[in-house]
KOLDREN-574290 format. One record per residue (C-alpha): x, y, z; residue number from 1. Coordinates in pm, 1 decimal. Layout:
<<X, Y, Z>, NUM>;
...
***
This chain:
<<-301.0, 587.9, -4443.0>, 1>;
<<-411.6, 943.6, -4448.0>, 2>;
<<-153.2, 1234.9, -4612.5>, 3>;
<<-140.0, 1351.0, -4206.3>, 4>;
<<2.1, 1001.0, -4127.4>, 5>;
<<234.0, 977.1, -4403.3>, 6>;
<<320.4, 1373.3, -4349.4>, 7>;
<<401.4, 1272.5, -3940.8>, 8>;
<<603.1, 946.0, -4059.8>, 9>;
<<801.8, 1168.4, -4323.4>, 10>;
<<841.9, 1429.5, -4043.3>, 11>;
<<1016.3, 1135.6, -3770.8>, 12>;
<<1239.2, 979.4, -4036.5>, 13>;
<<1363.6, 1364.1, -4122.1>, 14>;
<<1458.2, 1432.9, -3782.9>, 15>;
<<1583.4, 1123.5, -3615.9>, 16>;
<<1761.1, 914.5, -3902.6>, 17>;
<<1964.1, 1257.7, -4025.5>, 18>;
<<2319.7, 1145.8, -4043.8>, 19>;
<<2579.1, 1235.5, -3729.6>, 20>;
<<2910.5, 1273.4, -3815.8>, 21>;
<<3017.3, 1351.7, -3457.9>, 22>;
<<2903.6, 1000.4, -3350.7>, 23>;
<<3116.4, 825.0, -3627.3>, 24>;
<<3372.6, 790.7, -3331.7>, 25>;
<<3132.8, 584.3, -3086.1>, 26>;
<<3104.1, 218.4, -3209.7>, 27>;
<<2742.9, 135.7, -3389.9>, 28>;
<<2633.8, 503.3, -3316.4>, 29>;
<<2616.4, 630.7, -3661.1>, 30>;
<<2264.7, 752.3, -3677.0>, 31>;
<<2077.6, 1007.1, -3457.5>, 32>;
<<1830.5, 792.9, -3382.3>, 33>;
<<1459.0, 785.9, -3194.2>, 34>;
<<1548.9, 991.7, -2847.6>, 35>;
<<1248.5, 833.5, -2606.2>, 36>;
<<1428.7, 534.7, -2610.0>, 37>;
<<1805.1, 652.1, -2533.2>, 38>;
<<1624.0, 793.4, -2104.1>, 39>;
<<1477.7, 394.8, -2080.7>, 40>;
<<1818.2, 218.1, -2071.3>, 41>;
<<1947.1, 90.3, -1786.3>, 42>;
<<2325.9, 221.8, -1812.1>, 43>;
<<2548.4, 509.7, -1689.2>, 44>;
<<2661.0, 614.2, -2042.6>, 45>;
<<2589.2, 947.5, -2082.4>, 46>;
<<2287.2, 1022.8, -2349.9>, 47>;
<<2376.4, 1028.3, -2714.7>, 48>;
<<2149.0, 1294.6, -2785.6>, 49>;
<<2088.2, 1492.6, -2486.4>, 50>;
<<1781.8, 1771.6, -2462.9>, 51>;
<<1854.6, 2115.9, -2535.4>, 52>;
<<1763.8, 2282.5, -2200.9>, 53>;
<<1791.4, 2633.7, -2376.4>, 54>;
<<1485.1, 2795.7, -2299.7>, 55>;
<<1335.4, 2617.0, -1992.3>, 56>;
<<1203.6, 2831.4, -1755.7>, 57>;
<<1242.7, 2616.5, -1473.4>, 58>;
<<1590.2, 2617.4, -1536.0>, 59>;
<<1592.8, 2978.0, -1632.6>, 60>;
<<1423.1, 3032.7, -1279.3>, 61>;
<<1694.4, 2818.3, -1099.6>, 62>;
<<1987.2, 3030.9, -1295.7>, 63>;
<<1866.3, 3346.2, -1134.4>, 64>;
<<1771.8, 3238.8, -778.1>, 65>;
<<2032.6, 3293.3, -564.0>, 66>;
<<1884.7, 3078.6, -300.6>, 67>;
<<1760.7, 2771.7, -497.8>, 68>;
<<2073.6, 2760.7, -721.9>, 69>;
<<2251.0, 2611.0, -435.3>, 70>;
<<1989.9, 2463.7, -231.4>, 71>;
<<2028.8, 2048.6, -73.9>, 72>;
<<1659.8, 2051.9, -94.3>, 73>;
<<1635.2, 2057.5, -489.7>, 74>;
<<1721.0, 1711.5, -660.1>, 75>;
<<1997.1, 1771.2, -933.1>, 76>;
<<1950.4, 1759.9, -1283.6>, 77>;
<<2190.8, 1517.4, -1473.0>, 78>;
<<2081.6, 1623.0, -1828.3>, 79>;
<<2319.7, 1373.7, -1973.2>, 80>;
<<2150.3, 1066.7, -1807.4>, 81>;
<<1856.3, 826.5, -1878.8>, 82>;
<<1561.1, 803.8, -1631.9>, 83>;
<<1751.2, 434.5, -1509.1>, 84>;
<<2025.2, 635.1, -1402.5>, 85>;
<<1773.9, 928.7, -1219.8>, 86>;
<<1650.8, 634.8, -1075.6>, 87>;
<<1910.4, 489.6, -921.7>, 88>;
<<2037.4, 841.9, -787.7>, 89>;
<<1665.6, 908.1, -609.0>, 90>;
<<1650.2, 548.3, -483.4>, 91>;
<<1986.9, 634.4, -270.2>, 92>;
<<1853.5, 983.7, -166.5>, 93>;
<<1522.6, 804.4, 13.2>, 94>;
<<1704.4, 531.4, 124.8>, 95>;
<<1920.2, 711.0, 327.2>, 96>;
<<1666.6, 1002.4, 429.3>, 97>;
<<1466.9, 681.1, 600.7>, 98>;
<<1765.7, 501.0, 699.0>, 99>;
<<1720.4, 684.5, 1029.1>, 100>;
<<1380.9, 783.2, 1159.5>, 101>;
<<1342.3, 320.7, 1065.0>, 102>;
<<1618.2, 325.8, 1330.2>, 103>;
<<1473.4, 549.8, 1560.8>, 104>;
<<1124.1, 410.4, 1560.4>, 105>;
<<1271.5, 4.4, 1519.0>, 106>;
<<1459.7, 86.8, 1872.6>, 107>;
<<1155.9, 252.3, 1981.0>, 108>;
<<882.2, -58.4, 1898.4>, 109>;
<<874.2, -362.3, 2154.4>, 110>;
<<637.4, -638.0, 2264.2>, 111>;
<<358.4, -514.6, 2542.9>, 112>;
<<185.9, -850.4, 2490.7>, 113>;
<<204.7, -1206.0, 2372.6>, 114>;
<<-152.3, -1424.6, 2326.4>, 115>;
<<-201.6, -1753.7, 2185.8>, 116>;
<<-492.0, -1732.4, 1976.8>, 117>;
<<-446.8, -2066.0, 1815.0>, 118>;
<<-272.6, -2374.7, 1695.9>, 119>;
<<-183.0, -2443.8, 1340.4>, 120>;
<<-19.9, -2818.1, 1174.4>, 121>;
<<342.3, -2833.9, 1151.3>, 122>;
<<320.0, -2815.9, 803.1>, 123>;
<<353.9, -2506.0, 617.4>, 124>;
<<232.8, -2590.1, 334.4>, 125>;
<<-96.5, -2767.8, 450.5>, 126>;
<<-126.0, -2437.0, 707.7>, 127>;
<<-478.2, -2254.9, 618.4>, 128>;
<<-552.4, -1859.0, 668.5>, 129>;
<<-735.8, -1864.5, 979.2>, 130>;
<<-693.2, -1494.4, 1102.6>, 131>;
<<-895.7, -1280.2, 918.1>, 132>;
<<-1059.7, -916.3, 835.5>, 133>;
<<-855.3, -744.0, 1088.8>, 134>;
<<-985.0, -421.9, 1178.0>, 135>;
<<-788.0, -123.4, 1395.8>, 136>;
<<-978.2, 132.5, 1591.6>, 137>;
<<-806.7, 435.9, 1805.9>, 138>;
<<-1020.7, 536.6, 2065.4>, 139>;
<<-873.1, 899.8, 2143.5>, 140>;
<<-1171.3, 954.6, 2441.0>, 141>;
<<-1031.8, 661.0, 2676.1>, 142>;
<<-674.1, 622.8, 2478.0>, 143>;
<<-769.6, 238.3, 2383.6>, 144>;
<<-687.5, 34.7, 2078.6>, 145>;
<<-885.9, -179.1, 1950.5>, 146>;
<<-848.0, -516.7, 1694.7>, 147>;
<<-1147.0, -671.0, 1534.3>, 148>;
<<-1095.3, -1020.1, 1406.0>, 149>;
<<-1212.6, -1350.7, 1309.3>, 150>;
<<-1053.9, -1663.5, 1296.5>, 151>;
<<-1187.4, -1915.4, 1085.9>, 152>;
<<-1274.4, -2295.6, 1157.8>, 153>;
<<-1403.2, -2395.0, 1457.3>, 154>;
<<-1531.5, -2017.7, 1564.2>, 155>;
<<-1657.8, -1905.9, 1255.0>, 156>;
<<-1970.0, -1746.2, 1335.0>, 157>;
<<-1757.8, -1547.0, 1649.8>, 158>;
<<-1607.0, -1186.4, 1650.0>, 159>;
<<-1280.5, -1130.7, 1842.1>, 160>;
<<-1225.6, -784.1, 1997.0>, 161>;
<<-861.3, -690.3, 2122.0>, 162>;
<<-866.1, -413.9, 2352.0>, 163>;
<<-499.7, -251.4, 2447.9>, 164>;
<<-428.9, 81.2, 2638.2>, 165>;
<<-222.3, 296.6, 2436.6>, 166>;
<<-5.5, 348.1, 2745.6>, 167>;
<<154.0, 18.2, 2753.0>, 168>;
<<237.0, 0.1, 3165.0>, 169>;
<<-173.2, -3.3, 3213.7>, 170>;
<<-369.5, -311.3, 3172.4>, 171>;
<<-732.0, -324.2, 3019.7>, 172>;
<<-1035.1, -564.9, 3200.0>, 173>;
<<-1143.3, -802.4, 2907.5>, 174>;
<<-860.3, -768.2, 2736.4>, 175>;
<<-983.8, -970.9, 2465.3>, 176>;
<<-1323.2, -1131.5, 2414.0>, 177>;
<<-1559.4, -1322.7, 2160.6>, 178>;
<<-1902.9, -1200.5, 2077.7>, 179>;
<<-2096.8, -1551.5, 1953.8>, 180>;
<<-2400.4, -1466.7, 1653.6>, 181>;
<<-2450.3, -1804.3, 1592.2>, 182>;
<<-2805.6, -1776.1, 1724.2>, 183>;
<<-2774.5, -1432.1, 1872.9>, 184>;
<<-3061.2, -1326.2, 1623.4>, 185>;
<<-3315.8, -1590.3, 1689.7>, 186>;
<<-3683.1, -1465.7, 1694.2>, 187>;
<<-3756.5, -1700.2, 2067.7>, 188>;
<<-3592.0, -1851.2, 2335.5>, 189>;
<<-3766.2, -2166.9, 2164.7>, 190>;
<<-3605.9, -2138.6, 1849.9>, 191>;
<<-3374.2, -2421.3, 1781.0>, 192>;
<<-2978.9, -2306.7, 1785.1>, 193>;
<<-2939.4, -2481.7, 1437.2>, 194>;
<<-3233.9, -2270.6, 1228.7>, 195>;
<<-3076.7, -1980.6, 1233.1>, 196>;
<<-2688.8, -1947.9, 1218.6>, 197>;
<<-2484.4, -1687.3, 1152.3>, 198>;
<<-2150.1, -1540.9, 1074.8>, 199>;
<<-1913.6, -1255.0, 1049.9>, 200>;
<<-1884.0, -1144.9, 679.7>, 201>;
<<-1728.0, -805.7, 788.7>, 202>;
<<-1669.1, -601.2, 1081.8>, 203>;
<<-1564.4, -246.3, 1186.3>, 204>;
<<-1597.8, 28.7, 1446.4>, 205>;
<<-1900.3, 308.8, 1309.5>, 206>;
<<-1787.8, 486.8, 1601.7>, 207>;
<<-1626.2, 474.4, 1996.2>, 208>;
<<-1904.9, 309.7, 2118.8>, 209>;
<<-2032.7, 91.9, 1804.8>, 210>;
<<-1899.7, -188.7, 1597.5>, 211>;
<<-2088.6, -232.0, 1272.7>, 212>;
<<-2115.0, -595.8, 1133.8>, 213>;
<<-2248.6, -806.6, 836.3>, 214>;
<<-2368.3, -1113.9, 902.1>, 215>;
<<-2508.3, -1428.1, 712.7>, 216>;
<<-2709.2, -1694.5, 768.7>, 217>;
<<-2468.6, -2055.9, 773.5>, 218>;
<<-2687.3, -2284.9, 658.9>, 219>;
<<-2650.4, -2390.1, 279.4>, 220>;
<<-2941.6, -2281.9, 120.3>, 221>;
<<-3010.7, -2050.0, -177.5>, 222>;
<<-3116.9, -1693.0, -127.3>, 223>;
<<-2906.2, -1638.3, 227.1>, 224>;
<<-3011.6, -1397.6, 456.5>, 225>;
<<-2739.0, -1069.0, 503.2>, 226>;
<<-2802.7, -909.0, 821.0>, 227>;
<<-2668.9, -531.9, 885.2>, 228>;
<<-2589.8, -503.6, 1268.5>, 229>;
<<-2500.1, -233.5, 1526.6>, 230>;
<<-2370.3, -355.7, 1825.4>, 231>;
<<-2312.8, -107.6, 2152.3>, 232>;
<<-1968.1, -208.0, 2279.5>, 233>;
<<-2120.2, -169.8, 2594.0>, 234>;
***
């Protein structure tokens, strides 16, 4: 150890071990000890060393605003409590400040649409993930939402796109449809449907007219081919 070390050590012991008669009272509290630790507990007792506030100038500032002194806006101080108990207090505060607009929005939220996309075994347990890489899209120009998906299996090498107005009373034509790669890609009409298979790695919208997608080659082979796509939604 270097004399800074032993110096710092000397220092800590000085300041937080010094005795406290004024604690004698308070069962096993006979020491002023290390003060980090008294804010971590999870307790209402009030600290046993609280900070000395003399000085602050936040609460220096507060103290001569008449406007802030009083105001709902400002979280009170409890200088006499650990950060558990802060906590606890803030926790309440939010809870109730989004007790309503969840209430308002819950009431306002219903179903527009219900679609089967597919079946799964009875069994939870044995039940694999077979929607996947769900993308959202808001298309502000003709007020349409849009859902790309996949769903694994059988339809692996398809992309799903969902297509909802925003305005729920008006329908959409192709309301939801597949685009197939599996040999979308294929240099001839010759080529055989099984040389050159692909799939969706990832998908999104580049823009309102665009959908952006990584493919790869199916077959099990080393050195697979990635393919960077942009489709016209057209």
């Amino acid at each position: 150890m270097t004399q800074k070390d032993i110096t710092f050590v000397a220092d800590f012991l000085t300041e937080h071990f010094n005795e406290a008669p004024e604690l004698y009272n308070r069962k096993g509290k006979y020491f002023n000890v290390e003060r980090v630790g008294q804010y971590l507990k999870d307790e209402d007792d009030d600290l046993v060393s609280p900070p000395n506030a003399e000085g602050n100038q936040w609460f220096n500032f507060l103290k001569n605003s008449t406007h802030l002194k009083e105001s709902p806006l400002l979280f009170p101080y409890y200088p006499e409590k650990s950060l558990h108990f802060v906590k606890r207090q803030m926790e309440g505060v939010i809870d109730q400040c989004l007790q309503k607009p969840a209430d308002v929005i819950g009431k306002s939220v219903h179903q527009a649409v219900c679609m089967s996309l597919y079946k799964t075994s009875q069994s939870e347990d044995s039940t694999p993930q077979l929607f996947k890489l769900p993308f959202l899209w808001n298309d502000k120009t003709s007020n349409i939402h849009y859902v790309l998906f996949t769903i694994l299996e059988n339809s692996i090498s398809k992309i799903y796109i969902l297509r909802r107005h925003t305005d729920t009373s008006r329908s959409v034509s192709n309301g939801i449809l597949a685009v197939d790669f599996g040999n979308l890609l294929n240099n001839s009409i010759n080529e055989s449907s099984d040389s050159r298979c692909y799939s969706c790695l990832d998908a999104h919208f580049y823009d309102d007219e665009t959908v952006t997608v990584v493919l790869k080659e199916s077959v099990e082979q080393e050195g697979k081919e990635r393919v960077l796509a942009q489709l016209p939604l057209s």
